[in-house]
PyMOL CGO cylinders between C-alpha atoms (Angstrom):
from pymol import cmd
from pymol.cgo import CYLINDER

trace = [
    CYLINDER, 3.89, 6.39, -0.42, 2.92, 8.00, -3.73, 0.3, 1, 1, 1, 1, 1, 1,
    CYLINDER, 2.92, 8.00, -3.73, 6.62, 7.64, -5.06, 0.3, 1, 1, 1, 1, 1, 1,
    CYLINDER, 6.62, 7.64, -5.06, 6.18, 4.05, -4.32, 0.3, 1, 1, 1, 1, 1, 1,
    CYLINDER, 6.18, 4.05, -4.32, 3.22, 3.17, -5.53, 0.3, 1, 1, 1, 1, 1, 1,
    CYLINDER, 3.22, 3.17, -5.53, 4.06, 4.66, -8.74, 0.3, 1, 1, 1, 1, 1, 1,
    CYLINDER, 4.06, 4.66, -8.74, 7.49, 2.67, -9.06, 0.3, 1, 1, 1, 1, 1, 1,
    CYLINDER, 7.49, 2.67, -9.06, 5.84, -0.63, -7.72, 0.3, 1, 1, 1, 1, 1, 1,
    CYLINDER, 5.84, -0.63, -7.72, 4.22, -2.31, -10.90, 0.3, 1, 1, 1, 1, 1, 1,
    CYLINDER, 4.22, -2.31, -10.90, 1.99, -4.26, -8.30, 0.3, 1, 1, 1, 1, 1, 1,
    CYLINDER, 1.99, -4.26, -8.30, -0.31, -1.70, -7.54, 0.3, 1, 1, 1, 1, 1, 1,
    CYLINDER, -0.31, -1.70, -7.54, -1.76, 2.02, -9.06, 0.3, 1, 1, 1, 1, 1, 1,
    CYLINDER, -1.76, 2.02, -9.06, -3.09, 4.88, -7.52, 0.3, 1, 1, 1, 1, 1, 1,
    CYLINDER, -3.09, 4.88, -7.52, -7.01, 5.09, -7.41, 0.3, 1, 1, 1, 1, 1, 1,
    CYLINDER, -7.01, 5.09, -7.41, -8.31, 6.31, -10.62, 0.3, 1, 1, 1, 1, 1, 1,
    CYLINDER, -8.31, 6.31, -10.62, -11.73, 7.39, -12.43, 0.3, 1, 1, 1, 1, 1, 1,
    CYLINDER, -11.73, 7.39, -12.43, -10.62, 6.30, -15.71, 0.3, 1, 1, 1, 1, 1, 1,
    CYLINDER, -10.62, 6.30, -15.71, -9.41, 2.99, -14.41, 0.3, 1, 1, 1, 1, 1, 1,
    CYLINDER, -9.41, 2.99, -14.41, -11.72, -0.27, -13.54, 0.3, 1, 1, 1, 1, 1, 1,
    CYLINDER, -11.72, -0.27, -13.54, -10.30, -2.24, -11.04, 0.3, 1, 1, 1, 1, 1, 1,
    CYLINDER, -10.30, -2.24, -11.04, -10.83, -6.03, -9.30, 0.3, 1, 1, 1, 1, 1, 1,
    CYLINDER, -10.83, -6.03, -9.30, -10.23, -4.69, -5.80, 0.3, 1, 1, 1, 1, 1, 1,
    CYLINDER, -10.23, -4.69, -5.80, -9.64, -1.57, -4.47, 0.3, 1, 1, 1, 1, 1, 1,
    CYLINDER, -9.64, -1.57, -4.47, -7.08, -1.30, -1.42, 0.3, 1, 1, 1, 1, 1, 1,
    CYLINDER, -7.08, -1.30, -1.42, -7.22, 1.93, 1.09, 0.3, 1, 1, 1, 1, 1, 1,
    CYLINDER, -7.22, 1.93, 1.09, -3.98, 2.25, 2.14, 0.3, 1, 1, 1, 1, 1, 1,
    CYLINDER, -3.98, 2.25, 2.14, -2.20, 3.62, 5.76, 0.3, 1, 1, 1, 1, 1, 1,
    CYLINDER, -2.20, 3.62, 5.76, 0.79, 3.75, 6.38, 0.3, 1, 1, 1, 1, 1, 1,
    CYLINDER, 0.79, 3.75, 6.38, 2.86, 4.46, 9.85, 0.3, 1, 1, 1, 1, 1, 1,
    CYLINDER, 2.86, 4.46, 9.85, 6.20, 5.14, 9.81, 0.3, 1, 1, 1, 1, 1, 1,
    CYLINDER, 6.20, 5.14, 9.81, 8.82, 5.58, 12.63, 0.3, 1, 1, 1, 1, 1, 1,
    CYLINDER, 8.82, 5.58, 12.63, 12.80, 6.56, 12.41, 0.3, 1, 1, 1, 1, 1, 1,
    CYLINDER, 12.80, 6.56, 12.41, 14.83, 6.00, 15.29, 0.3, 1, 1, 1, 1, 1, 1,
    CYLINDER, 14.83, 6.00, 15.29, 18.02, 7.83, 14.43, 0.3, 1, 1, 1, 1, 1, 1,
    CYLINDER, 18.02, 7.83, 14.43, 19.73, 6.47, 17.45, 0.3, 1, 1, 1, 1, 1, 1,
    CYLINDER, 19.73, 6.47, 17.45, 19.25, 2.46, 16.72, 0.3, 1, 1, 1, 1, 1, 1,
    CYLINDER, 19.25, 2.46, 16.72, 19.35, 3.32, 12.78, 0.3, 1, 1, 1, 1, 1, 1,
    CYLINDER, 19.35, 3.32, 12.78, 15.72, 1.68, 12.21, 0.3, 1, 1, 1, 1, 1, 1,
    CYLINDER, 15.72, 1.68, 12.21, 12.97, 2.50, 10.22, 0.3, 1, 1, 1, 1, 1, 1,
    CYLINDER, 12.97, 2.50, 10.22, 9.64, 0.63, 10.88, 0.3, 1, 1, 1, 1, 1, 1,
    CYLINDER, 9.64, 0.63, 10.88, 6.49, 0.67, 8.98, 0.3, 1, 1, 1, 1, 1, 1,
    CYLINDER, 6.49, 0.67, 8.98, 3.22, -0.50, 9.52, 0.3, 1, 1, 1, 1, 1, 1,
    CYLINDER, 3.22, -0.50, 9.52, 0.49, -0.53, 7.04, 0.3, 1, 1, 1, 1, 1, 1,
    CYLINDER, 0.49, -0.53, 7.04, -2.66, -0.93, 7.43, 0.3, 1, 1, 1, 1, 1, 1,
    CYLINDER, -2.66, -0.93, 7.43, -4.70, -2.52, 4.29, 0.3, 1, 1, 1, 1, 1, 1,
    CYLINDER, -4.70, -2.52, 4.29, -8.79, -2.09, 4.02, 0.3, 1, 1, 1, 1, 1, 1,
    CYLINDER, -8.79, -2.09, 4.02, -9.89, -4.24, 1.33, 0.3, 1, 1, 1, 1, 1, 1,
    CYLINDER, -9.89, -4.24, 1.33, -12.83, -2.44, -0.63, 0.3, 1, 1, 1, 1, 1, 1,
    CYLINDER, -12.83, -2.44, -0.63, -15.27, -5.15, -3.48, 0.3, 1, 1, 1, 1, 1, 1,
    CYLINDER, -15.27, -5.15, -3.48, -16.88, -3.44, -6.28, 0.3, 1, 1, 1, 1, 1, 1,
    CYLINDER, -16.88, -3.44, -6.28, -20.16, -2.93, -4.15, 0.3, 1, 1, 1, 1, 1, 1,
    CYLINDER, -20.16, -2.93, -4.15, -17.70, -0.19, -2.22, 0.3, 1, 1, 1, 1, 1, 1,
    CYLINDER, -17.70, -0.19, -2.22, -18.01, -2.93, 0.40, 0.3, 1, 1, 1, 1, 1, 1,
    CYLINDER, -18.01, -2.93, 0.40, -15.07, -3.52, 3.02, 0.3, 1, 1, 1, 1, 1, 1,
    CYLINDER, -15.07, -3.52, 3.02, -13.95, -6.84, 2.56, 0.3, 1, 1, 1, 1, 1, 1,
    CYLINDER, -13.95, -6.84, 2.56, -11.38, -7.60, 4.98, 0.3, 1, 1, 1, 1, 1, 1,
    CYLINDER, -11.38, -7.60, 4.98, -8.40, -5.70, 6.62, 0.3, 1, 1, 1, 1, 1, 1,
    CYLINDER, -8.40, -5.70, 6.62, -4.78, -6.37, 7.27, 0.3, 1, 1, 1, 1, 1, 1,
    CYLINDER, -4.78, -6.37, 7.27, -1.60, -5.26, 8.75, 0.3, 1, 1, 1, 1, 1, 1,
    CYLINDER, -1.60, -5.26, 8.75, 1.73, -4.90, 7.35, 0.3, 1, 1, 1, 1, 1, 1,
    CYLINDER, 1.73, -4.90, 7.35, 4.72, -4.64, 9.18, 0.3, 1, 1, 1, 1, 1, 1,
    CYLINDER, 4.72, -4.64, 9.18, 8.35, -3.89, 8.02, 0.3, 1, 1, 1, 1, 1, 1,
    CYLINDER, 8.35, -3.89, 8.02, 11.32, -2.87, 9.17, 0.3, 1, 1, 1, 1, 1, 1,
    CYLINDER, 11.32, -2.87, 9.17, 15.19, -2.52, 8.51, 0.3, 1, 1, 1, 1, 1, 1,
    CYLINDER, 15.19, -2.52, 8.51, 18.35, -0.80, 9.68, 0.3, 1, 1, 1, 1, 1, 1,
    CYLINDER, 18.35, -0.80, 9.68, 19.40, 1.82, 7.92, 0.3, 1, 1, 1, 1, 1, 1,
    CYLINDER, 19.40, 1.82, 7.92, 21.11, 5.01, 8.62, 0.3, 1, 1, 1, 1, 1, 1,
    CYLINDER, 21.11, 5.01, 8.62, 19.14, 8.32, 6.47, 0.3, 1, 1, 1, 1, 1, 1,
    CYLINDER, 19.14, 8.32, 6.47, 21.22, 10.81, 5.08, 0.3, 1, 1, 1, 1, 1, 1,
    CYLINDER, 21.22, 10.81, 5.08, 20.21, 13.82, 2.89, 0.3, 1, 1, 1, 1, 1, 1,
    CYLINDER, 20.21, 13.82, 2.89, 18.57, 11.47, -0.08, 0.3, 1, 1, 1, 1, 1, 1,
    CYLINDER, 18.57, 11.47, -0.08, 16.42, 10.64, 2.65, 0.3, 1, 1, 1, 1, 1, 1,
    CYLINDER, 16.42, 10.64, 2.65, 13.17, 10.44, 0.48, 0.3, 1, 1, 1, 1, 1, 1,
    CYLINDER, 13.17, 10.44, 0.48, 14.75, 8.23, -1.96, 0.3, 1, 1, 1, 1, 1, 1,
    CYLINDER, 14.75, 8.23, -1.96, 15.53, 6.00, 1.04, 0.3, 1, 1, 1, 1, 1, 1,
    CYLINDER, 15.53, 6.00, 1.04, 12.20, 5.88, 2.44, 0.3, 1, 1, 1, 1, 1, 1,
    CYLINDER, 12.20, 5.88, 2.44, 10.44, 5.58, -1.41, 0.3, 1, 1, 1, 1, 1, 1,
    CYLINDER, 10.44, 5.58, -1.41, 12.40, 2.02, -1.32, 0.3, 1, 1, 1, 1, 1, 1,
    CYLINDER, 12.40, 2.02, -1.32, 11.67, 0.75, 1.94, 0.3, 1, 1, 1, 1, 1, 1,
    CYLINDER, 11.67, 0.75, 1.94, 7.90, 1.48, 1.03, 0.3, 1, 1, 1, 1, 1, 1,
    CYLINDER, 7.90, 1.48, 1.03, 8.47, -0.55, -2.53, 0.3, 1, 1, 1, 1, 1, 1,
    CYLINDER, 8.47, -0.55, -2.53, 9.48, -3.15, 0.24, 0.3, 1, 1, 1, 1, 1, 1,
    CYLINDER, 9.48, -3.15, 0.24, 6.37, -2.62, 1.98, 0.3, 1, 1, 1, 1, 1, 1,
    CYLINDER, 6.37, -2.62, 1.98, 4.17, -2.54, -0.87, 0.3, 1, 1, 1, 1, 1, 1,
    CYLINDER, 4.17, -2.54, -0.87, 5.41, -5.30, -1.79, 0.3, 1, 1, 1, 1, 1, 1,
    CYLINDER, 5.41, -5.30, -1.79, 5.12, -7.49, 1.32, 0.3, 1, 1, 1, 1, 1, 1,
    CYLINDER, 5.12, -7.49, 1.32, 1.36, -6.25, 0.65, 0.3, 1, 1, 1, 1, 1, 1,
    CYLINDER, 1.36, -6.25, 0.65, 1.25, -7.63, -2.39, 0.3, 1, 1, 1, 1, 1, 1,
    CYLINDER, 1.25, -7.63, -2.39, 2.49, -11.31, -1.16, 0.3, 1, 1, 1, 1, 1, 1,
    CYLINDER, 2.49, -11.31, -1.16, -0.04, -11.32, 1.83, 0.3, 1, 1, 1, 1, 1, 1,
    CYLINDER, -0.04, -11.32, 1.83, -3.25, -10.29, -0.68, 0.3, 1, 1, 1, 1, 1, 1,
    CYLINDER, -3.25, -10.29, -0.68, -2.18, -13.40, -1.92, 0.3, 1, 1, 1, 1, 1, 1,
    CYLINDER, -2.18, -13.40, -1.92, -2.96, -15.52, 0.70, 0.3, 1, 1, 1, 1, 1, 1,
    CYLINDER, -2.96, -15.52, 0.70, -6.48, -14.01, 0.40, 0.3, 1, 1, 1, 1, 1, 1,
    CYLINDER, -6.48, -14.01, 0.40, -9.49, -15.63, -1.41, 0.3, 1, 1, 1, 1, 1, 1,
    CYLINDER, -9.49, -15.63, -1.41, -10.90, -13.26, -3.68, 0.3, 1, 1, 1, 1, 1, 1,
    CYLINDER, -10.90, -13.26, -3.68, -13.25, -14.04, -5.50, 0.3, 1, 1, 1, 1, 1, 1,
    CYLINDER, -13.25, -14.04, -5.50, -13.31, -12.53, -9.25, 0.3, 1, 1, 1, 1, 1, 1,
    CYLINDER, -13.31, -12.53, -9.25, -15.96, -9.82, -9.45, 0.3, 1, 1, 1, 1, 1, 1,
    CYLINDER, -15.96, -9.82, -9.45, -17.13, -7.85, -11.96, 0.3, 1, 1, 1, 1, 1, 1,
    CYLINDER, -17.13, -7.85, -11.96, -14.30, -4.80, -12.20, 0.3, 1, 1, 1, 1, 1, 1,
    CYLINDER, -14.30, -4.80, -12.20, -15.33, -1.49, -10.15, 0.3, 1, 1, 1, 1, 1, 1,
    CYLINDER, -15.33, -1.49, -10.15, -15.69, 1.36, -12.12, 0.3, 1, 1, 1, 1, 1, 1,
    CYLINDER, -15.69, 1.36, -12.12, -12.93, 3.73, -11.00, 0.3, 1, 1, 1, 1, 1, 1,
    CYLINDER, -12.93, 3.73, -11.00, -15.80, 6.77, -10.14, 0.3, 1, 1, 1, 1, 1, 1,
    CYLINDER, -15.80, 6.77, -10.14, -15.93, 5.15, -6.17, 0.3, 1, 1, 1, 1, 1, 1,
    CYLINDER, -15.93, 5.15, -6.17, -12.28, 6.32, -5.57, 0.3, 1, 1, 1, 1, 1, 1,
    CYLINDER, -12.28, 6.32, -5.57, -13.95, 9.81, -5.56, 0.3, 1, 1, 1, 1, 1, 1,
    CYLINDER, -13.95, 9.81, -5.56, -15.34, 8.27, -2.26, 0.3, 1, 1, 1, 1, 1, 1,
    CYLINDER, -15.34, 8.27, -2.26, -11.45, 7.34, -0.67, 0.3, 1, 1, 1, 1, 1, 1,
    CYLINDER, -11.45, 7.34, -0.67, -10.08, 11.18, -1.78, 0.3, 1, 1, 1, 1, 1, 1,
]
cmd.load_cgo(trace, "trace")
């Protein structure tokens, strides 16, 4: 999910030295089913305000047919740019209000 996060321009990974509008707490599910070629992901999104309130929480679900072979990770670091992305669609549909930014010190609390 790192890997993915890191390619994905949408989002970064919790930082001190970065302020942020919202911070999301991320978890992720996966599941390979080498026989039916699927891999299915569900993520689970907690949505954290600057007052290290949680906001609301979602669920994201993807999945596609695909058969892994040995660059395995470099399949599954796309299909979670997929999910990530999907993410980034449905925080759309979300309301949230501008607040001041949160000082990047309260991801110390999500590591």
């Amino acid at each position: 999910m790192d890997a993915a996060i890191n390619k994905s321009k949408k989002f970064h990974k919790c930082d001190n030295q970065i302020n942020s509008e919202v911070i999301l707490n991320l978890f992720p599910i996966t599941f390979y089913n080498p026989a039916m070629e699927i891999l299915y992901s569900e993520l689970n999104v907690r949505i954290y305000d600057n007052g290290g309130e949680n906001k609301k929480n979602f669920l994201v679900k993807y999945q596609e047919l695909i058969k892994l072979n040995q660059n395995g990770d470099k399949q599954i670091t796309n299909h979670y740019i997929k999910l990530i992305n999907l993410t980034y669609e449905r925080l759309q549909d979300f309301n949230l209000k501008k607040t001041p930014l949160i000082n990047g010190n309260i991801c110390k609390v999500f590591n």
